[in-house]
N, C-alpha and C positions, 0 to 999 in steps of 0.2 A: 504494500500500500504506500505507493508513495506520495508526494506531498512537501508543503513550502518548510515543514521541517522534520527533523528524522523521530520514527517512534520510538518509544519506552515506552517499560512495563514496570511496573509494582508488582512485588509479591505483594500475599498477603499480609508479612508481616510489615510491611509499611503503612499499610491501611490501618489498620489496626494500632499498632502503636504511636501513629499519628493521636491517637484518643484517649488511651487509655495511661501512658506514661505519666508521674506525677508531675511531670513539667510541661503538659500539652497543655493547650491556651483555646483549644477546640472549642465553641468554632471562629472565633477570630483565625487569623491566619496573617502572621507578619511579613511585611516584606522583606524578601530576599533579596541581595546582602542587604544589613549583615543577619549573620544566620543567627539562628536562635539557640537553644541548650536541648531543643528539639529536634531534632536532624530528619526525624520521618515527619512532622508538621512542616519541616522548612518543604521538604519533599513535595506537599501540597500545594504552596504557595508557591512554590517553581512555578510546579505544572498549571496553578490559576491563572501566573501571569501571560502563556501564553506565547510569550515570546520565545525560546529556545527549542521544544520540539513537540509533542503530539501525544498525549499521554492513552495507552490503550488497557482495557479490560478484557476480563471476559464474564459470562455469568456461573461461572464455577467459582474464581478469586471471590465476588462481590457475593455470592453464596457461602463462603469460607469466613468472609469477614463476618457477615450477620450470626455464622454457626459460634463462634469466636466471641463476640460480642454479648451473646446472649451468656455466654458463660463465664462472663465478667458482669453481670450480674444487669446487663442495660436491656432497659422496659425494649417492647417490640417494637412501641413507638418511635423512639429512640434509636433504635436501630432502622428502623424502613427510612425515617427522617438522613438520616446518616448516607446510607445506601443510594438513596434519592437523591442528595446532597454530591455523592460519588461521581453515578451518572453523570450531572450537568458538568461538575470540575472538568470529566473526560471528554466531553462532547464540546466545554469553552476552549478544550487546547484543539478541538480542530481532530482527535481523537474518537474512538467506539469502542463500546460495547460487543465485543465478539464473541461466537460459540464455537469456536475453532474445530475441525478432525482431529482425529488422535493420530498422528504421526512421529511421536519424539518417545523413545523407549528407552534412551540414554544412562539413565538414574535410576536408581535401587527404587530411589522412596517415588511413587507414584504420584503426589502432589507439586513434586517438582517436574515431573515430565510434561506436566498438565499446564503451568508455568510457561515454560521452553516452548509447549505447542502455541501458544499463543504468541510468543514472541517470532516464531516465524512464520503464523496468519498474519502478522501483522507490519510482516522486514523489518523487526526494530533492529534498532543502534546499540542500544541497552536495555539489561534488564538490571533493576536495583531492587535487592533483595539484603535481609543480613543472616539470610540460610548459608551455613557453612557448606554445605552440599553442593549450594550450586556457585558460589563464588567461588568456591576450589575449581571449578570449570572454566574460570575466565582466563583468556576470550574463548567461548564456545564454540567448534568448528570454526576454530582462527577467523571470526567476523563478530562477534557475540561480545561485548563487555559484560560483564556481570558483576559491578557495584556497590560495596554496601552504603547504606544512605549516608552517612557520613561523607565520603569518601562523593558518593555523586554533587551534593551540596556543596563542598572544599572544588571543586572544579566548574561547577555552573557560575559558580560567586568568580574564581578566576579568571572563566573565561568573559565573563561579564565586564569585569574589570579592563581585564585585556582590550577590551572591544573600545574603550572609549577614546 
């Protein structure tokens, strides 16, 4: 899928810990730079802005995150709000919601294959996860970054900077 700028993916642990960490500020959403003490909300706020690349889903991740969510103790409400919230961020960077084929058998653990298919329904650039499983992968089939949010935020804020 290409387009005026390159896709990423979220795991779901970026989703997620965007919210629940004791330092997330959900739902505000600070601008980035400079980053926050939050590196998976900064993550958010990247992808709101809009300007740098294309942020994509799928309805398995945004399924993961509600199953996840509920068991952090957050009302339904809460969660659809949330999820509903997902959507539009993905759909303001110019991004989708996708239901990818199952082509990627790569990884022991099955939720990260599922991950990886998405990322290549979708030709992303990167994926930002802080799953050790699949960041020991990077770069994936030597084209694939694979990110942990820290690490994607310390380079977005550079190249930001870089840029001016």
């Amino acid at each position: 899928m290409t387009g005026p700028h390159p896709a990423v993916v979220y795991d779901v642990n970026v989703f997620v810990n965007a919210v629940v960490a004791e330092d997330s500020e959900w739902p505000y959403l600070a601008q980035v730079p400079p980053a926050t003490s939050n590196c998976e909300g900064d993550c958010l706020s990247i992808a709101f802005d809009a300007e740098d690349f294309r942020l994509f889903t799928s309805l398995h991740i945004l399924q993961n995150v509600a199953r996840v969510l509920l068991r952090f103790a957050w009302g339904h409400c809460a969660v659809e709000d949330y999820i509903e919230a997902l959507t539009e961020l993905v759909e303001t960077s110019g991004g989708a919601v996708l239901d990818p084929g199952r082509q990627v058998f790569d990884v022991p653990d099955h939720e990260d294959n599922l991950v990886l298919d998405l990322a290549v329904a979708c030709d992303a650039l990167l994926v930002v996860s802080d799953d050790t499983d699949l960041t020991a992968l990077s770069p994936w089939h030597q084209r694939i970054a694979i990110l942990r949010p820290r690490d994607f935020v310390h380079r977005v804020v550079q190249q930001r900077r870089n840029s001016r």
